[in-house]
N, C-alpha and C positions, 0 to 999 in steps of 0.2 A: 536588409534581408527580411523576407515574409517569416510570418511566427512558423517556426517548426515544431511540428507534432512530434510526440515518443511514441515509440509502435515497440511493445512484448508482446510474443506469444508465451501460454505457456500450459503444461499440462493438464485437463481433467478425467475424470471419469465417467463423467455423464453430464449434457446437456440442463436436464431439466433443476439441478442442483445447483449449475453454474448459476443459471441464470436465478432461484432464491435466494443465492451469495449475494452476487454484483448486480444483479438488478433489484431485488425488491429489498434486499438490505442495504448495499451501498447506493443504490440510487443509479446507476449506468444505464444508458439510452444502450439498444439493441442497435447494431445494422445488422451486415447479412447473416444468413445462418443455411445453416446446412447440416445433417444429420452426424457430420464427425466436427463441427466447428463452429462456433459465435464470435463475431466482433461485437466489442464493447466499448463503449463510450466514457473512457474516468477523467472527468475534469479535461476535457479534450482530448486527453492523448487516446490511442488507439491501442486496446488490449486483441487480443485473439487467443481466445480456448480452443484447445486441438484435444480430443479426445483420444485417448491410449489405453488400451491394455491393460498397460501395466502400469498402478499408481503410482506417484513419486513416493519415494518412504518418506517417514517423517523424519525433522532435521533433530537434532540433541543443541539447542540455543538458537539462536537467530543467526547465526554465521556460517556457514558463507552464502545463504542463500535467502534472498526477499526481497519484493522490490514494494514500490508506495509515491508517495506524493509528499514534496515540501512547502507549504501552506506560506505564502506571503502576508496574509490577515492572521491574526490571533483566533477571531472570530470566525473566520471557516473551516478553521481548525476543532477549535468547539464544536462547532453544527457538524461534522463528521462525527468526531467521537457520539455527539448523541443521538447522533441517528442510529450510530451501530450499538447504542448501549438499549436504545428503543426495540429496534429490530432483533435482540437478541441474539447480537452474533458472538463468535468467539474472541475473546481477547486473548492470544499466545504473552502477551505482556499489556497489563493492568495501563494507561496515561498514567508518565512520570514526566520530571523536572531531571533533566543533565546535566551537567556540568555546571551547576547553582552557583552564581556569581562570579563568572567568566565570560569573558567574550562568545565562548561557545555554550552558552547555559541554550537548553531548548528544549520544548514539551516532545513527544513521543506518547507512544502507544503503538502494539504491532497485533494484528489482528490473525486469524488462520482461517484460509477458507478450507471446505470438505475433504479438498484435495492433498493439503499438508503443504499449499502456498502460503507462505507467510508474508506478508503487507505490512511495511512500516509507513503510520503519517507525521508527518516534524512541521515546529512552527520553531524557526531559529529567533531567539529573544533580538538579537544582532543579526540584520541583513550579511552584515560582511561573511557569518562565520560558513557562508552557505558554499561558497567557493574559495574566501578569503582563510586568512589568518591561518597561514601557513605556520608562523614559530609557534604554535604548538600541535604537539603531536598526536595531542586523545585523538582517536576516528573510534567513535562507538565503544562498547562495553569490551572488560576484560573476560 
C-alpha cells in the first residue's frame, strides 16, 4: 500500500491567526486557501482550518479533545518543541516524561492554538508502545 496521509479539519476564527499558529510557529507549508479556509501541511499529513462563527470553547484538561503527531526520532521531537518554545507559542502542558520506566514511558508536551485546539506531540521511549502493549491499560492521564 502507498503511504496514506491523515487529513483533520478543524475550527478557527480567522485566517490570518491560523496561519502565525501553523505556519510561522509550527512550520506548515500552505496549499489552498480561500477566504473561509486553509490547507496545511503538518509533517505531511493534511490539516484544513474551516473558519466559524462560533469559537470552540475552551476544553477544562486535554480530554476529550486534541489531536498532534507521534514522532518516530527523539530528535524531531526536540526540533518541534524548540521551535515552538522559539516561536513563542502556547504550551497548554509544559514537555514531560510518562509513564517513567515502563514500556510506555514517552515524552509529550501539548500545545493550544488561538482557537482553544489543543495539539499533542509524543516521542514513545518503545516503538511497540505506539500500537502495541495492549496488557496494560494507562492510555494517557487520569
Amino acid at each position: 500500500m502507498d503511504k496514506v496521509l491523515f487529513h483533520l479539519a478543524f475550527p478557527v476564527t480567522d485566517i490570518a491567526e491560523t496561519k502565525a499558529f501553523y505556519v510561522e510557529g509550527l512550520g506548515c507549508a500552505t496549499g489552498r486557501e480561500g477566504p473561509n479556509s486553509l490547507i496545511l501541511n503538518l509533517y505531511g499529513h493534511q490539516l484544513v482550518a474551516h473558519v466559524t462563527p462560533d469559537p470552540a470553547p475552551p476544553q477544562r484538561g486535554i480530554y476529550p479533545r486534541h489531536f498532534g503527531l507521534v514522532f518516530q526520532q527523539e530528535a524531531d521531537w526536540e526540533a518541534l518543541i524548540a521551535r515552538a518554545e522559539a516561536q513563542g507559542l502556547t504550551f497548554y502542558q509544559k514537555p514531560k516524561l510518562r509513564f517513567v520506566d515502563s514500556p510506555l514511558e514517552h515524552r509529550t508536551a501539548f500545545l493550544a492554538d488561538p482557537f482553544h485546539n489543543l495539539l499533542e506531540f509524543k516521542f514513545y521511549r518503545h516503538a511497540s508502545a505506539i500500537f502495541g502493549e495492549a496488557e496494560y491499560a494507562q492510555v494517557g492521564e487520569t
